[in-house]
C-alpha positions as CSV (number, residue, x, y, z in Angstrom):
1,X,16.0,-5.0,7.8
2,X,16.2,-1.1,6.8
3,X,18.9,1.2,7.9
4,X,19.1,4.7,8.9
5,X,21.5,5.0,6.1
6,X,20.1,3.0,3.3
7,X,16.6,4.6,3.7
8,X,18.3,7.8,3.3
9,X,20.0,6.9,0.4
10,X,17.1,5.9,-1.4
11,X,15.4,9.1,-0.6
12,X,18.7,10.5,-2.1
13,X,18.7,8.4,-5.4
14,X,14.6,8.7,-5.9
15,X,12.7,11.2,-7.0
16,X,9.5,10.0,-4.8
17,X,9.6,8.0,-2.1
18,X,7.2,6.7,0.4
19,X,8.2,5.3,4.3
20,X,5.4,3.2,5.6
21,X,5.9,2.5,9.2
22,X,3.9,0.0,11.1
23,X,3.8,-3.1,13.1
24,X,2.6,-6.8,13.3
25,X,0.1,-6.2,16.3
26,X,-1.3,-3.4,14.6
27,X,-4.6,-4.6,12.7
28,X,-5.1,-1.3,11.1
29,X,-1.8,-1.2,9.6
30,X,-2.4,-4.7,8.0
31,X,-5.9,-3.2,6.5
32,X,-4.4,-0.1,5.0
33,X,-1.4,-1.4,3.7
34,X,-2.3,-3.4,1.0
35,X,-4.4,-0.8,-0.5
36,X,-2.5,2.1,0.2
37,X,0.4,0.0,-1.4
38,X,-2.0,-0.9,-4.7
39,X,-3.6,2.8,-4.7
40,X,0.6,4.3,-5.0
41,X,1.4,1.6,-7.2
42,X,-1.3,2.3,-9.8
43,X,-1.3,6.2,-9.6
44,X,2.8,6.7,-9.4
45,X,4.8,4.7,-10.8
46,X,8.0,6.4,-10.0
47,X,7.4,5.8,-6.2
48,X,9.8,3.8,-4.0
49,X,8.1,2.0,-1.6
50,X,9.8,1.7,1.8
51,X,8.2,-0.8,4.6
52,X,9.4,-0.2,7.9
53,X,8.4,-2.8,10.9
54,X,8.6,-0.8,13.8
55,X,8.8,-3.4,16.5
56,X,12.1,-4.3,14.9
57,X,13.6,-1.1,13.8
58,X,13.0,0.9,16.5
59,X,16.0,3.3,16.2
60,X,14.6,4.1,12.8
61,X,10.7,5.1,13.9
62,X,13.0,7.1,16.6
63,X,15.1,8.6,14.2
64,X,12.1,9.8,11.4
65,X,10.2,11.0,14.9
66,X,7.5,8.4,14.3
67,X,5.7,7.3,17.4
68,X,2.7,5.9,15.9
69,X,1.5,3.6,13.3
70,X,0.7,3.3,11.0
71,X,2.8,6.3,9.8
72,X,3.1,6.9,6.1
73,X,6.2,9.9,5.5
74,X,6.3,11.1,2.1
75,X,9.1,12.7,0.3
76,X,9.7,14.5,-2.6
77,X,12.7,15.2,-4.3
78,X,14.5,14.5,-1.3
79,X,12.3,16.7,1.1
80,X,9.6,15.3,3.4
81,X,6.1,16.6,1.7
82,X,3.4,14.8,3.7
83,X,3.2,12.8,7.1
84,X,0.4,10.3,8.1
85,X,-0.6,8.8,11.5
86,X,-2.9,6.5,12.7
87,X,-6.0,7.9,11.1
88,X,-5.8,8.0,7.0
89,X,-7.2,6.8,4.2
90,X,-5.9,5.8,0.6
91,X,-8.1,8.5,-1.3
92,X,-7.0,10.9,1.2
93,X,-3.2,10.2,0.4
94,X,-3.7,9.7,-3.1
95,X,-5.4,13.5,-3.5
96,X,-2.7,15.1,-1.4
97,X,0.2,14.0,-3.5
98,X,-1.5,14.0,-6.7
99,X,-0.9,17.3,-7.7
100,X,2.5,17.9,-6.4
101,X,4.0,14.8,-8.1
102,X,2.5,15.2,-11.4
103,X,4.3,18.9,-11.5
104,X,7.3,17.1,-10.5
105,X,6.9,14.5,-13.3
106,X,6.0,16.8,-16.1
């Protein structure tokens, strides 16, 4: 179970961290996620990886203003940098952080 205040804490204490928000009656979060997970894992390997089931944490989707899923937020050094709903793919989320993370890195 993730709180408000942990999750924010972690996005505190990391220097990249990634929210992924979905469900367990949502088949297209259970596709992506596995591969959006691998793809993250093997391109940054400073990334915190937060999984967020929204049938259970509802006052978190509420408080990060996510009303779909799957929902990937993305923040960097604290700041959100890129939001994702519903229709994504990995490549497409790999390329738009790319660039912004390896600057942060260097």
């Amino acid at each position: 179970m993730q709180t408000i205040e942990v999750i924010n804490k972690s996005i505190k204490e990391n220097p990249a961290v990634m929210l992924y928000f979905s469900a367990p009656t949502c088949n297209v979060c259970h596709a992506l996620k596995p591969k959006l997970l691998e793809a993250i894992e093997n391109n940054f390997k400073e990334f915190k990886i937060v999984s967020i089931d929204t049938s259970l944490e509802q006052e978190v989707a509420a408080y990060f203003s996510v009303f779909a899923i799957p929902t990937v937020l993305v923040f960097l050094d604290g700041r959100e940098f890129l939001r994702k709903s519903r229709h994504m793919s990995v490549d497409e989320v790999v390329r738009e952080i790319e660039r912004p993370y390896s600057m942060m890195m260097s």
